[in-house]
C-alpha positions as CSV (number, residue, x, y, z in Angstrom):
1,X,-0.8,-5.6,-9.5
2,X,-1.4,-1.6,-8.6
3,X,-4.1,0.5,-10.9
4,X,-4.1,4.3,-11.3
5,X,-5.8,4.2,-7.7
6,X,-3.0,2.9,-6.3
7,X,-0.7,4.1,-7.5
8,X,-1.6,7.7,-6.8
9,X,-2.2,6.2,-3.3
10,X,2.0,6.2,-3.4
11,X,3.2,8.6,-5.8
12,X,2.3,12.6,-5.5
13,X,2.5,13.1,-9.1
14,X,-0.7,14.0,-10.8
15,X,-2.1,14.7,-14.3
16,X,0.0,16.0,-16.4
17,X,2.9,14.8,-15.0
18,X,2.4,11.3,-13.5
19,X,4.0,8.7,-15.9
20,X,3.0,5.6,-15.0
21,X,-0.8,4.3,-15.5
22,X,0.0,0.5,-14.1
23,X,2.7,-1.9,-12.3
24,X,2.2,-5.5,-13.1
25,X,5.2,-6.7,-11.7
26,X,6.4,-5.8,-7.9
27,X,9.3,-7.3,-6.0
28,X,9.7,-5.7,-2.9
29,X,13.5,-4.2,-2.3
30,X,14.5,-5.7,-6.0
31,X,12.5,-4.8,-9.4
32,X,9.0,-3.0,-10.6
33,X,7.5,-3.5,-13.6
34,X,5.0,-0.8,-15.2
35,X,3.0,0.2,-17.5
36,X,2.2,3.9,-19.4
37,X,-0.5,4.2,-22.1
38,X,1.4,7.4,-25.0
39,X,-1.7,9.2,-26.4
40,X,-2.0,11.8,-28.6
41,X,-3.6,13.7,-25.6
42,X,-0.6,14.4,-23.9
43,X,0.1,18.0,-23.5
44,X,3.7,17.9,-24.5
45,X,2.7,16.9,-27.9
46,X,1.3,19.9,-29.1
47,X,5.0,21.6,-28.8
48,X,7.2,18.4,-29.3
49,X,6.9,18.2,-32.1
50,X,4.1,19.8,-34.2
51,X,3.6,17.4,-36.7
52,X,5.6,14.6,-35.9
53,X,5.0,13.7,-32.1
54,X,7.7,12.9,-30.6
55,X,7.7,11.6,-26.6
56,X,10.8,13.8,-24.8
57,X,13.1,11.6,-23.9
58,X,13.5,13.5,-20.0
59,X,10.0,12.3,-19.5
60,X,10.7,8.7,-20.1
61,X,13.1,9.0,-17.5
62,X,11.0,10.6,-15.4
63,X,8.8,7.6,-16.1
64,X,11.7,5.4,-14.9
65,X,12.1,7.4,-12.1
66,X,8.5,7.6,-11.1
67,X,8.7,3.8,-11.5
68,X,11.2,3.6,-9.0
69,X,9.7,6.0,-6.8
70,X,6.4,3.6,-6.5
71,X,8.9,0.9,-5.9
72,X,10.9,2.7,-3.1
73,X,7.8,4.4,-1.2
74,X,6.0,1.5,-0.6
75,X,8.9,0.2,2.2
76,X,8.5,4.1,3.7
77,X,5.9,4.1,6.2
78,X,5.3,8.0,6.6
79,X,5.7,8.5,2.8
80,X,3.1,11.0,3.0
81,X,4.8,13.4,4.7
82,X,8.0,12.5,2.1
83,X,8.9,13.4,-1.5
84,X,11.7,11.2,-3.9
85,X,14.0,13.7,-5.4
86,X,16.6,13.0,-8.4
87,X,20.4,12.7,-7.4
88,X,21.6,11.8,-10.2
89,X,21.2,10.2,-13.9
90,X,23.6,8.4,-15.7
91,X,24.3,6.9,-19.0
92,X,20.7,8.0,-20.4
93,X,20.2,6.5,-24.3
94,X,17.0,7.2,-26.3
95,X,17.6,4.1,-29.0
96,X,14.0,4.5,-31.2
97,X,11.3,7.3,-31.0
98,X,8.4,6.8,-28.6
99,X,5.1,8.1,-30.7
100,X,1.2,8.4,-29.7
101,X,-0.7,4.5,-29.7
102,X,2.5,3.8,-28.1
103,X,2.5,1.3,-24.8
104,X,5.5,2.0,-22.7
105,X,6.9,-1.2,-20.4
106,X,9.0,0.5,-17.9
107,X,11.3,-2.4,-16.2
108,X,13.5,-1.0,-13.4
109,X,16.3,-3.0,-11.4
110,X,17.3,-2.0,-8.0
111,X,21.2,-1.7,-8.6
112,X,21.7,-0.4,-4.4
113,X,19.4,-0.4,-1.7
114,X,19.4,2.3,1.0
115,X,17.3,3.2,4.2
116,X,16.6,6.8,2.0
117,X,17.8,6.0,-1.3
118,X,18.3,4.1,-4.5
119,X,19.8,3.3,-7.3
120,X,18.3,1.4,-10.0
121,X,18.6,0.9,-13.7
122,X,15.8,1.3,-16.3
123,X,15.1,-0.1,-19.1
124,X,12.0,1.6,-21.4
125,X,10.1,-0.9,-24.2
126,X,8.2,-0.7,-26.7
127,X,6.4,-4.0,-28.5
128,X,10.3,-5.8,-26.8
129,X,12.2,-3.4,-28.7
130,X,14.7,-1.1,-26.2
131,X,13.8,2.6,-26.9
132,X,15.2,4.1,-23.7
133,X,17.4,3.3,-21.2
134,X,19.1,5.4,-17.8
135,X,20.5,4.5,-14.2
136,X,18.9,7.0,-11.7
137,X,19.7,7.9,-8.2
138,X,17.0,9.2,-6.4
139,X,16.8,10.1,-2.5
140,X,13.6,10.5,-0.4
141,X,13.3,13.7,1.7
142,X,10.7,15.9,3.8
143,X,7.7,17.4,2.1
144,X,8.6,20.2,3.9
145,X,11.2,23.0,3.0
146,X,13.9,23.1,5.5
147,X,13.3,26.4,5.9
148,X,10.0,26.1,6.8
149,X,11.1,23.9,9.8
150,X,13.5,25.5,10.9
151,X,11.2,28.4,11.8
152,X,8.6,26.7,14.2
């Protein structure tokens, strides 16, 4: 449904930190469905963990988030001039370890709907098997620094 294209068309994150290669699956207001691609190329690898890659759990939930994020900017019509910000994360569980030649199915549920924020519930897979799971909050706010603003 989106490629890479489009979905840095929505998202500000860039290489190495966008999370999410994909979405299949878009209901507006309600669920997202994406995709992210684990190589052995990632940067993280080469400190978590030397010898046994291991995927860090915070970045699967950044992965949730950013998932959310694609889902919630498309209904903002400025979103350039916005960013989505964490508020919170809740009841995070890594259930199996996430390795390179992995594929990542990143499912997230809108659990409340807001003019400037959601929260939504995530669910990670991996070949249909849960590895991670989290509800986030996030909220979407000005690119620009308040104080920044408040001085022109």
């Amino acid at each position: 449904m989106l490629d890479i294209n489009a979905i840095q068309k929505i998202l500000p994150h860039r290489y190495p930190f966008l999370l999410i290669d994909r979405v299949t699956e878009l209901t507006r207001k309600q669920r997202i469905v994406a995709l992210k691609n684990v190589t052995i190329n990632e940067p993280y690898f080469a400190g978590h963990f030397p010898g046994f890659p291991i995927m860090p759990g915070v970045l699967m939930v950044e992965a949730i988030a950013q998932a959310g994020g694609a889902l919630l900017l498309t209904e903002i019509p400025d979103r350039d001039a916005k960013l989505m910000v964490f508020t919170g994360i809740e009841r995070a569980r890594f259930r199996r370890p996430v390795i390179p030649g992995d594929q990542l199915k990143i499912v997230v549920t809108v659990l409340a709907w807001r003019t400037v924020a959601v929260r939504m519930q995530g669910d990670i897979f991996v070949d249909d098997k849960l590895v991670a799971e989290a509800v986030v909050t996030c909220r979407v706010v000005p690119r620009e620094p308040e104080s920044s603003r408040e001085t022109e």
